[in-house]
N, C-alpha and C positions, 0 to 999 in steps of 0.2 A: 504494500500500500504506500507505505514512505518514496519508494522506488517511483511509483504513476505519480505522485503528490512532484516528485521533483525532476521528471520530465514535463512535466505540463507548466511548471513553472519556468522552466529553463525555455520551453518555448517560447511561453509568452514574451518573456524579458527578449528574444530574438524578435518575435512579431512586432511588438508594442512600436520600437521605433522606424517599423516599415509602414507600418496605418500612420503614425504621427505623421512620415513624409508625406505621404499619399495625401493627407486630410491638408495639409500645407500648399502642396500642389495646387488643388483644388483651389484652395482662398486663393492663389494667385492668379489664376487663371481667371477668377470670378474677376479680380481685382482689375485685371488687364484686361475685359470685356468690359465694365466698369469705362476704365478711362475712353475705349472706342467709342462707348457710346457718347462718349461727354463731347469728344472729338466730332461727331458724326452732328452734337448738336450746333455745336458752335461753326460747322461751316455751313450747318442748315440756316442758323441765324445769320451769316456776313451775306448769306444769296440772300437773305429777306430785305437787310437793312442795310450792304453795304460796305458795312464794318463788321469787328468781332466786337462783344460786350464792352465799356468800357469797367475796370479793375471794381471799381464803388463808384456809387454817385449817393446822395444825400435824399434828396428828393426831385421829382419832375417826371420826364422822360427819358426811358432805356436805350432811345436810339440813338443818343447825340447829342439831342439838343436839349442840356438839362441847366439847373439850375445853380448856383450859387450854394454853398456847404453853408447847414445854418441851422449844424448841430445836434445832437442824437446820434441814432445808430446808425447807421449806412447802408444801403443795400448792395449786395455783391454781386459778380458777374455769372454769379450760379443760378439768381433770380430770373435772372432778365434770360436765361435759357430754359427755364421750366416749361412753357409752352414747347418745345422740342426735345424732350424727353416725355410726353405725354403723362404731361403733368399742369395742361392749359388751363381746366378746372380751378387748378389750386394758385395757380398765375391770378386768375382772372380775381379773384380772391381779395387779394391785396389794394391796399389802396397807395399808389405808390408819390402821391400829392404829399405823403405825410412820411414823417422818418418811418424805419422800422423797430422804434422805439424811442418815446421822449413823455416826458411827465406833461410837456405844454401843449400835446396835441391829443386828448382822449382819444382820436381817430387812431393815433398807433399803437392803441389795447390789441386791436383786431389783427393790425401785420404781426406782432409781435405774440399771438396767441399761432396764428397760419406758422409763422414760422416755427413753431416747437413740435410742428408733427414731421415725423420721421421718415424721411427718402432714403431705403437701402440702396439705391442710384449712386448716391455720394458718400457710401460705406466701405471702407477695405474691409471686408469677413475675417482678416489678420489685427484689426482693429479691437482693441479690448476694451473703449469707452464706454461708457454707458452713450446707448442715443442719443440721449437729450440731458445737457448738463444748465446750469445755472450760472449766467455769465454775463457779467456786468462791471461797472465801477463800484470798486469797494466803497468810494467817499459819496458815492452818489446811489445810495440804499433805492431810489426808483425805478434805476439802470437795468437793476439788476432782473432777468426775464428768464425763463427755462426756454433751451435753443437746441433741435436740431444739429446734432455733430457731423460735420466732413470730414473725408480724408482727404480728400482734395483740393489743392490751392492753384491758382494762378500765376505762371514765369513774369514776374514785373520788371524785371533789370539783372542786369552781370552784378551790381553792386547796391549793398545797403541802401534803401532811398527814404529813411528815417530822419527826420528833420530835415530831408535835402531842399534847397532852394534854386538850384541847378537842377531845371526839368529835363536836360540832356540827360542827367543820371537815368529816366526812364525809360531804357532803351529797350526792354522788353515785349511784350504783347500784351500784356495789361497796364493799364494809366488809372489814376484815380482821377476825380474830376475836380482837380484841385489846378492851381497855377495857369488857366487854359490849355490844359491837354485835354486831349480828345480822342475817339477811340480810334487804334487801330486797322486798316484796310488789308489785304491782301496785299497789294503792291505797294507798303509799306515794311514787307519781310524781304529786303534787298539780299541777305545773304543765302535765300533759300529755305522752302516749308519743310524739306529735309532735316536740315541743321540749325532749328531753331526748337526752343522748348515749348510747349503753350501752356502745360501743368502738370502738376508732380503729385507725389503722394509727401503729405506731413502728419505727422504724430504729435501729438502737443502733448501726450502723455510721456513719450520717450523720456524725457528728466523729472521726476521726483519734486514734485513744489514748483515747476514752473508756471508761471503763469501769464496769462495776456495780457500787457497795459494796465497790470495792477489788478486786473478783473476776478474775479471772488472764483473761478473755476480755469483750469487749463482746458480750454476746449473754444470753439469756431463755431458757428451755425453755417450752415452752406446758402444762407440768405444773408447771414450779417456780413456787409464790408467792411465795417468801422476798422479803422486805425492798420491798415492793410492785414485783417484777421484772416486774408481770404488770399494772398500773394505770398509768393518766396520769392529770392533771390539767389543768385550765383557765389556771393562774395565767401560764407563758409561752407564747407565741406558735406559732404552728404552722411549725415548719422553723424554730423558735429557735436560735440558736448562742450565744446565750447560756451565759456558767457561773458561776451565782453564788456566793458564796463557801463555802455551803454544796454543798461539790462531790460529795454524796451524793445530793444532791435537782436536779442542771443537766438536760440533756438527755436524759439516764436517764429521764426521767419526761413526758418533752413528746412529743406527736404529732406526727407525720416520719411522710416517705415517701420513694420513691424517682419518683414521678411528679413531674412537675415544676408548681411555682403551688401547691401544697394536698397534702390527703391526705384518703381516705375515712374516713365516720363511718358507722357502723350506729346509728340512734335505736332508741328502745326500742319504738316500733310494729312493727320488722322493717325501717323501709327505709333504704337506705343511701345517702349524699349526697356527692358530694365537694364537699369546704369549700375554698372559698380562704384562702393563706397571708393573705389581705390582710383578711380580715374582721374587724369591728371588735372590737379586746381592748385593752383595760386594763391598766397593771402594778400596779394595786392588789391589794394581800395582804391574809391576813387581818386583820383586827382583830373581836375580839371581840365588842364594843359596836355594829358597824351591821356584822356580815359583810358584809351584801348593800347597802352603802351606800344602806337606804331613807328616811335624810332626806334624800338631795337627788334622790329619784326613780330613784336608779338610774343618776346620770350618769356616776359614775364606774368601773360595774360594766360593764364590756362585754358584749356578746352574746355573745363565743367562751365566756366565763365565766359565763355564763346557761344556756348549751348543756348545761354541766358538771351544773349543780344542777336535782335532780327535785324543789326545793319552797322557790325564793325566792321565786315568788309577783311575779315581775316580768314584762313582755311581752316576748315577742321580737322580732317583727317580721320583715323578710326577711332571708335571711342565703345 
C-alpha cells in the first residue's frame, strides 16, 4: 500500500508542473488574442474617425475635437474603443460631456458606476487583481470610485512624459489632450506599423505597495485616463523594479506582466509579439537637443526605446 501511496505521489509531483505549463500557455495565448483584438479595434476606429484614440481626454468629444482639461478623472483611449469591441451598449452609456468622475458634476455618478463593470476584453487570465479595485486620491476621499482593472496600457513615448513640457517628448501613438496635441493618424507612424509599439501588457501589482499618483489602490480602470493610468513608456526596462525618485512616474508606467522573461506588445500593424525582458534598452532620458541620440547613430538609444517612437527615423533590426 505505502509502495501505490508513493508512486502516485511521485507522479503527481512529475505531472503537476506539466498542467501548470499547459494552464500558462493557455493564459497567454488568451492574452495575445486579447491584445488582436484590441488591435483589430483600434484600426476599426482610425477607418471611422481618421485617427487612433487620443491617450485621455477630460471631457467633450473622442474624435478630436475635444475640450480643454478641467479636472476629474479622465477618460482613456480604451473608452473611446468600446463600441469596437462590441461593447457599443455600454459606450453609449456614458455621458462623456462630464468627467469620468468629479464631486462637481452629479452626472459622473453614472460614468463612474458604467465604468466598474468588468470587461474580460482588457484582462490578462495571468493577471491576479481583483477586477475591480478602489482607486482614487487619497486627499480627495470623493475620488475615490471602484474601477474596472486593465492589463492593458497604451505606447505614449520612448521617454518619461511626466511633468514634461516639451510635447516633442510624445513621440509615441498615444497623446493626452493636454498642450494641443492631438490624436495620432496613420501617416503619422513614419518609421513603420511594423516597428512601432501601440500597447503592452502592465501589472500594477508587480511591486508590493505600489501605487498610482498617491491613489488608495495599485490598479487602472480600462476607462480611467487620469494622470497617464492608461500609457507606458520606453525609458525603463520591461519587468523594471526600478523607482526612481520621481515616484509618480516608477513602475506605474513600465510594461510588466505576469508571464515570466517578457510581456506582450501589440504593434501598430495589428500583431502582437512577446518581447523579452532582456532586449536591448538604454537608461538614456530625454534631452532635448538629440532626443533620439542621432549624433552618434543611435548608440545610445536602444531598440526597446525605438519600439516606443512612431518617427525617430532610426533602424530597428531584430528584437
Amino acid at each position: 500500500m505505502l509502495v501505490v501511496i508513493a508512486i502516485i505521489a511521485i507522479l503527481i509531483a512529475l505531472l503537476l508542473p506539466a498542467v501548470q505549463q499547459a494552464r500558462e500557455a493557455a493564459r497567454k495565448t488568451q492574452c495575445k488574442n486579447n491584445l488582436k483584438q484590441i488591435g483589430l479595434a483600434m484600426h476599426n476606429y482610425e477607418g471611422t474617425y481618421g485617427c487612433f484614440p487620443i491617450g485621455h481626454f477630460y471631457r467633450g468629444h473622442f474624435d478630436g475635437s475635444l475640450t480643454d482639461q478641467d479636472g476629474g478623472t479622465a477618460f482613456g483611449w480604451s473608452y473611446s474603443i468600446l463600441p469596437f469591441i462590441e461593447q457599443d451598449n455600454l459606450f453609449k452609456q456614458f455621458d462623456s460631456r462630464f468627467p469620468l468622475a468629479n464631486t462637481s458634476f452629479p452626472q459622473s455618478d453614472q460614468n463612474a458606476k458604467l465604468a466598474s463593470q468588468d470587461l474580460p476584453a482588457f484582462r490578462c487570465p495571468s493577471d491576479t487583481r481583483p477586477a475591480v479595485l478602489n482607486t482614487g486620491a487619497a486627499g480627495n476621499p470623493g475620488s475615490i470610485r471602484p474601477q474596472a482593472t486593465t492589463s492593458y496600457k497604451g505606447a505614449c513615448s520612448s521617454f518619461s512624459t511626466i511633468g514634461a513640457t516639451n510635447i516633442n517628448r510624445s513621440n509615441g501613438l498615444f497623446n493626452r489632450d493636454t498642450n494641443g496635441l492631438q490624436p495620432i493618424r496613420i501617416r503619422d507612424i513614419t518609421d513603420g506599423t511594423t516597428n512601432t509599439v501601440m500597447a503592452g501588457e502592465q501589472d500594477d501589482t508587480a511591486w508590493a505597495g505600489a501605487r498610482l499618483y498617491g491613489g488608495v489602490n495599485a490598479g487602472s480602470g480600462y476607462a480611467n485616463g487620469n494622470s497617464n493610468r492608461l500609457l507606458i513608456h520606453g525609458e525603463f526596462a520591461i519587468n523594471s523594479k526600478a523607482w526612481p525618485t520621481d515616484t509618480s512616474n516608477g513602475p506605474a508606467r513600465t510594461a510588466s506582466s505576469r508571464h515570466t522573461g517578457g510581456a506582450h506588445f501589440l504593434l501598430c500593424d495589428g500583431s502582437v509579439r512577446f518581447i523579452s525582458e532582456n532586449i536591448q534598452h538604454t537608461t538614456r532620458v530625454w534631452q532635448a537637443a538629440d532626443p533620439f541620440d542621432s549624433a552618434n547613430g543611435g548608440a545610445n538609444y536602444g531598440i526597446y526605446q525605438r519600439l516606443f517612437s512612431r518617427a525617430d527615423e532610426h533602424v530597428i533590426g531584430e528584437f
